[in-house]
GUVOGU-354462 format. One record per residue: chain; x, y, z of N, C-alpha, C in turn; residue number from 0. Coordinates in nm, 2 decimals. Layout:
<pts>
+-----+--------+--------+--------+--------+--------+--------+--------+--------+--------+-----+
: mol :    nxx :    nyy :    nzz :   caxx :   cayy :   cazz :    cxx :    cyy :    czz : seq :
+-----+--------+--------+--------+--------+--------+--------+--------+--------+--------+-----+
:   A :      X :      Y :      Z :      X :      Y :      Z :      X :      Y :      Z : NUM :
...
+-----+--------+--------+--------+--------+--------+--------+--------+--------+--------+-----+
</pts>
This chain:
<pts>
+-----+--------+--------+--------+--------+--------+--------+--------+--------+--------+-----+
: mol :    nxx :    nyy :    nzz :   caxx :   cayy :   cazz :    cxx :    cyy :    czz : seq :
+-----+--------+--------+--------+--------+--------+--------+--------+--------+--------+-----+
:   A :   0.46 :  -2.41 :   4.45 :   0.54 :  -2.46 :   4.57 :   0.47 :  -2.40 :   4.70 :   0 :
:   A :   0.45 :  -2.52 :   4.81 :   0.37 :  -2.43 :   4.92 :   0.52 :  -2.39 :   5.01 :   1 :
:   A :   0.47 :  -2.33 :   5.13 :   0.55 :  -2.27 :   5.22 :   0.68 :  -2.36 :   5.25 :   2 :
:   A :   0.64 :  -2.43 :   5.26 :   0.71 :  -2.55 :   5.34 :   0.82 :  -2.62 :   5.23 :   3 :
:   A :   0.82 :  -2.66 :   5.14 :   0.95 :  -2.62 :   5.05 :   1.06 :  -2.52 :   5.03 :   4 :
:   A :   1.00 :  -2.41 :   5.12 :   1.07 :  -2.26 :   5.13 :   1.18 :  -2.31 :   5.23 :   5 :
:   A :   1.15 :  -2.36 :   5.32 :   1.20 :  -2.31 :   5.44 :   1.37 :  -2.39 :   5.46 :   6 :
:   A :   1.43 :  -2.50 :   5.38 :   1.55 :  -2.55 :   5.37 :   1.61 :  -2.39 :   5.30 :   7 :
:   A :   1.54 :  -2.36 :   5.21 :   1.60 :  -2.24 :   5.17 :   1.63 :  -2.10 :   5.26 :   8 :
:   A :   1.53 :  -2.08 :   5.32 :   1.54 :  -2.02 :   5.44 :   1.61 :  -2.05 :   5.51 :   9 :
:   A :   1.63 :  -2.17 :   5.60 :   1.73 :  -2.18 :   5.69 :   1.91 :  -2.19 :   5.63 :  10 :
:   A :   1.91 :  -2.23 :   5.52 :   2.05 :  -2.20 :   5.44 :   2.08 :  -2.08 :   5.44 :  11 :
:   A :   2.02 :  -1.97 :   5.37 :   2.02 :  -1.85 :   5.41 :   2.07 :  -1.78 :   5.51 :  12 :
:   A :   1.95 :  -1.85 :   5.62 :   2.00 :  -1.77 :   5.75 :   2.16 :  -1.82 :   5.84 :  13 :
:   A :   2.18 :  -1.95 :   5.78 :   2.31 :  -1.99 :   5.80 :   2.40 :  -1.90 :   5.73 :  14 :
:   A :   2.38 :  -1.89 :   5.65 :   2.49 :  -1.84 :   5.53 :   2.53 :  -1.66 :   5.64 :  15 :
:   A :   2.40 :  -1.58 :   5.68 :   2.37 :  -1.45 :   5.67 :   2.47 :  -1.47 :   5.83 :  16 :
:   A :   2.37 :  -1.58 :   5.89 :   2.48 :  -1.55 :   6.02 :   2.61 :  -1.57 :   6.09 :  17 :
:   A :   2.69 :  -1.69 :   5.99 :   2.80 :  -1.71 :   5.97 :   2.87 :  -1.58 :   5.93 :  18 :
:   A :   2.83 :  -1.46 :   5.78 :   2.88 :  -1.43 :   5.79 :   2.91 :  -1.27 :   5.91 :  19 :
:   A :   2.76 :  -1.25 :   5.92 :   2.78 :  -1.15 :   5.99 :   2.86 :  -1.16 :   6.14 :  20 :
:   A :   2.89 :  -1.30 :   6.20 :   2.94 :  -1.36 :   6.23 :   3.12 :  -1.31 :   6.28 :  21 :
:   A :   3.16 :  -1.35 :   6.16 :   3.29 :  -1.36 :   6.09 :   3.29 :  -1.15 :   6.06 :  22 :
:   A :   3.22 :  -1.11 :   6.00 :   3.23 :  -0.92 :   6.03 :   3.24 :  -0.87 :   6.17 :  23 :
:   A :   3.16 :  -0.94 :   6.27 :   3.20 :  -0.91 :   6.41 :   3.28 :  -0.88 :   6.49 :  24 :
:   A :   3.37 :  -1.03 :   6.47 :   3.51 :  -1.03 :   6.49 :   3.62 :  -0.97 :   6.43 :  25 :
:   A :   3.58 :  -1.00 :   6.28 :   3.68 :  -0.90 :   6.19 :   3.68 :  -0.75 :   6.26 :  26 :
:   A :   3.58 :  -0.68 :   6.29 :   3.60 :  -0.57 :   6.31 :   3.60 :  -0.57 :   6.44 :  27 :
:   A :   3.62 :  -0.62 :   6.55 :   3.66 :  -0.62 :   6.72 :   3.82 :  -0.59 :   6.69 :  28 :
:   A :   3.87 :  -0.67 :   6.60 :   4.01 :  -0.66 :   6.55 :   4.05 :  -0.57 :   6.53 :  29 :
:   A :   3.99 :  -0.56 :   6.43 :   4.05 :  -0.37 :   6.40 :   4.02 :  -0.25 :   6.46 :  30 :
:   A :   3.88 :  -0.27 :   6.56 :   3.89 :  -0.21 :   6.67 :   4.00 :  -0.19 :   6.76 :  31 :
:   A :   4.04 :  -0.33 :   6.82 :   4.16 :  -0.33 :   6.90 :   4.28 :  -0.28 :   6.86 :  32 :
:   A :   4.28 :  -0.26 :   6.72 :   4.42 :  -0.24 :   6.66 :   4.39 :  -0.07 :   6.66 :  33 :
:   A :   4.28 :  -0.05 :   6.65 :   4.26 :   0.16 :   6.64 :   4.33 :   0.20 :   6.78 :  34 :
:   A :   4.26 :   0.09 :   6.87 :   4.28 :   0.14 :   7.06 :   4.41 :   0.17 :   7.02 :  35 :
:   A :   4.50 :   0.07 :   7.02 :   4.64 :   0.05 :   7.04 :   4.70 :   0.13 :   6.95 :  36 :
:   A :   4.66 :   0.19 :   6.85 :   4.75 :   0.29 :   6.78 :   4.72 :   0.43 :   6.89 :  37 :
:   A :   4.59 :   0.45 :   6.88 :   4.56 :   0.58 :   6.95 :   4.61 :   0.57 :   7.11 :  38 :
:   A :   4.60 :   0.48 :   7.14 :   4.65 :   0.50 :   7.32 :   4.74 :   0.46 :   7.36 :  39 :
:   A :   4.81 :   0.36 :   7.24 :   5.04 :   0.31 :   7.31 :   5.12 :   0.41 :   7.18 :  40 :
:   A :   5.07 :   0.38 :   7.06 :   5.15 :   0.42 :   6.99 :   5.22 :   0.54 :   6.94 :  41 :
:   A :   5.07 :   0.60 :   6.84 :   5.05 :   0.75 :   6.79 :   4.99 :   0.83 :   6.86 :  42 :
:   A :   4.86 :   0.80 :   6.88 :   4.78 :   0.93 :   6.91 :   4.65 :   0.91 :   6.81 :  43 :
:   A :   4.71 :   0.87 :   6.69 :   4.61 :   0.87 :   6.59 :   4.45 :   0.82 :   6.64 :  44 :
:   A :   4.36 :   0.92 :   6.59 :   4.21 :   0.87 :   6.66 :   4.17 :   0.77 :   6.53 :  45 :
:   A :   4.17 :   0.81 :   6.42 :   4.12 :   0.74 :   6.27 :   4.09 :   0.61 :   6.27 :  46 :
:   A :   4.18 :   0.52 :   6.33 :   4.12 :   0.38 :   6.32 :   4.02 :   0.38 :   6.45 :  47 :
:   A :   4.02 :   0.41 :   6.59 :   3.93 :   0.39 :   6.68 :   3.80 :   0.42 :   6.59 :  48 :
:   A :   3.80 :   0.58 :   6.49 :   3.64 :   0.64 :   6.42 :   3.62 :   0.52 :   6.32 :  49 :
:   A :   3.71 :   0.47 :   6.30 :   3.66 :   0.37 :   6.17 :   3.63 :   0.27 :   6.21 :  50 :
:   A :   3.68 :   0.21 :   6.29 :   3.64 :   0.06 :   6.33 :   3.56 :   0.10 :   6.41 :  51 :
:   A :   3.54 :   0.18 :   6.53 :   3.43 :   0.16 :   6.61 :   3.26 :   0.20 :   6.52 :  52 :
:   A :   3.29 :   0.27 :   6.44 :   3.15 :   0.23 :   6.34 :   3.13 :   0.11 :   6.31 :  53 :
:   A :   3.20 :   0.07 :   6.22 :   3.19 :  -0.06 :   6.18 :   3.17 :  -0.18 :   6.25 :  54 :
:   A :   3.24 :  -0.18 :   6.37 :   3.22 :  -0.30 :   6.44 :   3.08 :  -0.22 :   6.51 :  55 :
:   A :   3.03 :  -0.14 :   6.62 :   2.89 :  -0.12 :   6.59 :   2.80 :  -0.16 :   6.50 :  56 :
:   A :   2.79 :  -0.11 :   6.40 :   2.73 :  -0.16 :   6.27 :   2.68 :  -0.35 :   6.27 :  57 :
:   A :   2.82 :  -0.35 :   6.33 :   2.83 :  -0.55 :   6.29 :   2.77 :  -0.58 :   6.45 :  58 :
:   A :   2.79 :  -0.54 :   6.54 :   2.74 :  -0.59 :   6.66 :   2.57 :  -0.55 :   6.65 :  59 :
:   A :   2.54 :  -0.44 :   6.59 :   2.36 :  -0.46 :   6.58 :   2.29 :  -0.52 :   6.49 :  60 :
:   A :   2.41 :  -0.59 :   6.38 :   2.33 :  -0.67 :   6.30 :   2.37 :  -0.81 :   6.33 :  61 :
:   A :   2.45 :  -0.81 :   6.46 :   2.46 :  -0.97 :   6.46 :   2.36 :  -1.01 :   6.60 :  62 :
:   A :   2.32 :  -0.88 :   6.69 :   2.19 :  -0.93 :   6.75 :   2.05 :  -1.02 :   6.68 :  63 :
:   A :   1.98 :  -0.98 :   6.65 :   1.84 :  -1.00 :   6.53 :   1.92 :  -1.10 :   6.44 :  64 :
:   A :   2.00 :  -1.16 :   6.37 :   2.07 :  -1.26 :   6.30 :   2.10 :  -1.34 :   6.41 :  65 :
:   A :   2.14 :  -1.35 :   6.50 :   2.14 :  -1.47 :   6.62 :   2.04 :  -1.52 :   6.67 :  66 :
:   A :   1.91 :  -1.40 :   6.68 :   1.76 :  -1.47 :   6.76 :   1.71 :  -1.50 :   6.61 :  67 :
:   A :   1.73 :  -1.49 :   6.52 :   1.67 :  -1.54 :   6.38 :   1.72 :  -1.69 :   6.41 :  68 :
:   A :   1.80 :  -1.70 :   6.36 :   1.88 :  -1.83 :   6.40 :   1.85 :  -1.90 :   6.49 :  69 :
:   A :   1.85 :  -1.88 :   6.62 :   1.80 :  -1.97 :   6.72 :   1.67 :  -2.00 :   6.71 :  70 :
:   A :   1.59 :  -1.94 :   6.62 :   1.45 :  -1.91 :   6.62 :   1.48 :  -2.05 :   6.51 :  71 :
:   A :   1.53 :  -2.02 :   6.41 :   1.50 :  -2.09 :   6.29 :   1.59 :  -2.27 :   6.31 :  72 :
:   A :   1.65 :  -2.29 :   6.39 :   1.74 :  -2.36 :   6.47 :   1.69 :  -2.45 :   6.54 :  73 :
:   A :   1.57 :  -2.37 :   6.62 :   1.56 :  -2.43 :   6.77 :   1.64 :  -2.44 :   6.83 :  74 :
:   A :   1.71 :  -2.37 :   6.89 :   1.81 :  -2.32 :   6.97 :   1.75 :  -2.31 :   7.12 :  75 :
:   A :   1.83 :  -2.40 :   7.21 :   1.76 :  -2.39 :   7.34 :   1.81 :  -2.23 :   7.38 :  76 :
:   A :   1.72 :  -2.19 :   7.51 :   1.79 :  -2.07 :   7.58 :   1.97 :  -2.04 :   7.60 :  77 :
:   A :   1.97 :  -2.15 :   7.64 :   2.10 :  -2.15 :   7.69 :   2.23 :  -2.10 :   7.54 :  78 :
:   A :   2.20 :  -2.19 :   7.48 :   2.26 :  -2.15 :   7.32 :   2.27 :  -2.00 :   7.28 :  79 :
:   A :   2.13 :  -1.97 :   7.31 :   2.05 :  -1.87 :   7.22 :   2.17 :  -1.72 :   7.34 :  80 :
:   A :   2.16 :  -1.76 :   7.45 :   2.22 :  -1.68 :   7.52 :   2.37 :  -1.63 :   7.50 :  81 :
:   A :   2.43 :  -1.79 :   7.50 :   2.55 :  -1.80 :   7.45 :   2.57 :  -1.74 :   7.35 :  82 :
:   A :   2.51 :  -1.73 :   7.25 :   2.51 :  -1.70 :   7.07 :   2.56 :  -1.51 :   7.11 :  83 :
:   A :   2.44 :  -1.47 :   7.21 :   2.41 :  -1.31 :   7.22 :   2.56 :  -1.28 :   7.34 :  84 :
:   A :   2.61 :  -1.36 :   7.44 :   2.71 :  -1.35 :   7.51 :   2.85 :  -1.36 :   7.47 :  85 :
:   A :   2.83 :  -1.36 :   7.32 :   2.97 :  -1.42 :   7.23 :   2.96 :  -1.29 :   7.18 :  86 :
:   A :   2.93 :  -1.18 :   7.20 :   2.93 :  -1.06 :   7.07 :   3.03 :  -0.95 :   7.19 :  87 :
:   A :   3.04 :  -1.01 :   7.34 :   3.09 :  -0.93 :   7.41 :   3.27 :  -0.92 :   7.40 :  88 :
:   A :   3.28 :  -1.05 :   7.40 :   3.46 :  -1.09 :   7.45 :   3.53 :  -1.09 :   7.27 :  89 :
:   A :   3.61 :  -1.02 :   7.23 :   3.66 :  -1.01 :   7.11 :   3.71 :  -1.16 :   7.05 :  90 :
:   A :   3.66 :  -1.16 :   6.93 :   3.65 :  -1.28 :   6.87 :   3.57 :  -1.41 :   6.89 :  91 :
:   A :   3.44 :  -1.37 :   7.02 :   3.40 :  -1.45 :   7.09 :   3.24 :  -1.51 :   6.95 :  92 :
:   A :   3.25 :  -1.44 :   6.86 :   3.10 :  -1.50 :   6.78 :   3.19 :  -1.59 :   6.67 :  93 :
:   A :   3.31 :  -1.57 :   6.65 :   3.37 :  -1.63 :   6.57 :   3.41 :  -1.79 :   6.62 :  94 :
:   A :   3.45 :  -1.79 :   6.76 :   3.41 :  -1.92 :   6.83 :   3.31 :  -1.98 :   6.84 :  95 :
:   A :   3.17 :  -1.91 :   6.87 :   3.05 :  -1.94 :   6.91 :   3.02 :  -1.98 :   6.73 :  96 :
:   A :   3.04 :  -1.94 :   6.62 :   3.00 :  -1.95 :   6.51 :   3.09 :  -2.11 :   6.44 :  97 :
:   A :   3.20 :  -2.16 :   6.49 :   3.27 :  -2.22 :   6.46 :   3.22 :  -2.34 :   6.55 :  98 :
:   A :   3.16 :  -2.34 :   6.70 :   3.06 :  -2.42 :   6.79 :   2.99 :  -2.49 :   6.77 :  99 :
:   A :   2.87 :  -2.35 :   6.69 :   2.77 :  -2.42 :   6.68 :   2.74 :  -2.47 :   6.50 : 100 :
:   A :   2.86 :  -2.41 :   6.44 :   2.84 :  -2.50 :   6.28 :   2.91 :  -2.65 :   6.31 : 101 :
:   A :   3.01 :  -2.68 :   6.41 :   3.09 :  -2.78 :   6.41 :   3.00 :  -2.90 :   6.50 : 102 :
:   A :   2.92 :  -2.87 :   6.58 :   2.76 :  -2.96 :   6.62 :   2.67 :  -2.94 :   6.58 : 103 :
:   A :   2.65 :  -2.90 :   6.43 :   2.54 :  -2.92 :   6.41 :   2.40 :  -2.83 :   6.41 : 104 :
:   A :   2.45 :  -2.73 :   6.50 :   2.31 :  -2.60 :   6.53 :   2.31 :  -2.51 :   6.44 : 105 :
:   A :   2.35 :  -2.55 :   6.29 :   2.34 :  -2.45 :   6.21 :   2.30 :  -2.55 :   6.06 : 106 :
:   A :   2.22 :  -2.65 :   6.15 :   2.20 :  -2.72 :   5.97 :   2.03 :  -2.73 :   5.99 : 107 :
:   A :   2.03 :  -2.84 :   5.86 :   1.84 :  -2.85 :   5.87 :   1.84 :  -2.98 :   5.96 : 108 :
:   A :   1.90 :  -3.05 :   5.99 :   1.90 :  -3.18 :   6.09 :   1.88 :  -3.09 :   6.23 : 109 :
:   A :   1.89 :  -3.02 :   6.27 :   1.89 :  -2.95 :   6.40 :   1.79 :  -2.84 :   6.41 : 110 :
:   A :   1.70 :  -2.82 :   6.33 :   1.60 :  -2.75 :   6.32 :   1.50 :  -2.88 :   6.32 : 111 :
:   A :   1.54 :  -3.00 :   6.25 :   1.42 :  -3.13 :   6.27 :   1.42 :  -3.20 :   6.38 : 112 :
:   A :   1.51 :  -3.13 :   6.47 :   1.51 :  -3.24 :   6.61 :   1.41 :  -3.15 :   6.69 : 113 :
+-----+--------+--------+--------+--------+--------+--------+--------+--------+--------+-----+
</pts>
């Protein structure tokens, strides 16, 4: 097999990896927000802010490099590619942006061929 048979595989992949990392972003913005609100209306309790803010850390530096992979692998104009990286700020905003750009298209092999 030369290279170029690889790469449907590849870009499935990188769909697959950045949907889900995607979908962990948000998941853990969530539970972030829910640590805030325990530790600063409710209890006091710090435990969920130390646990989710790892984890969502964790998930926001691995959804950087997974989005320029993607746009890379995509062809993803600037503007997208921006959007993709401006969606990791506003809570739940990569799970929109992930729901965007699978629902037009910027996450298949037809949009890597255009």
């Amino acid at each position: 097999m030369d290279a170029a048979s690889f790469r449907p595989i590849l870009r499935a992949m990188t769909a697959v990896a950045f949907r889900a990392i995607a979908i962990l972003e948000a998941l853990t913005w969530v539970g972030l927000l829910v640590g805030m609100l325990f530790k600063y209306v409710l209890t006091g309790d710090t435990i969920g802010v130390r646990i989710f803010g790892a984890l969502h850390g964790a998930a926001f530096v691995a959804y950087v490099p997974i989005t320029l992979l993607a746009a890379r692998r995509f062809g993803w104009s600037l503007s997208v590619t921006a959007a993709g990286l401006a969606a990791a700020f506003p809570p739940l905003g990569t799970l929109a942006f992930d729901l965007w750009v699978s629902r037009t298209g910027r996450l298949t092999d037809r949009a890597a061929a255009t």
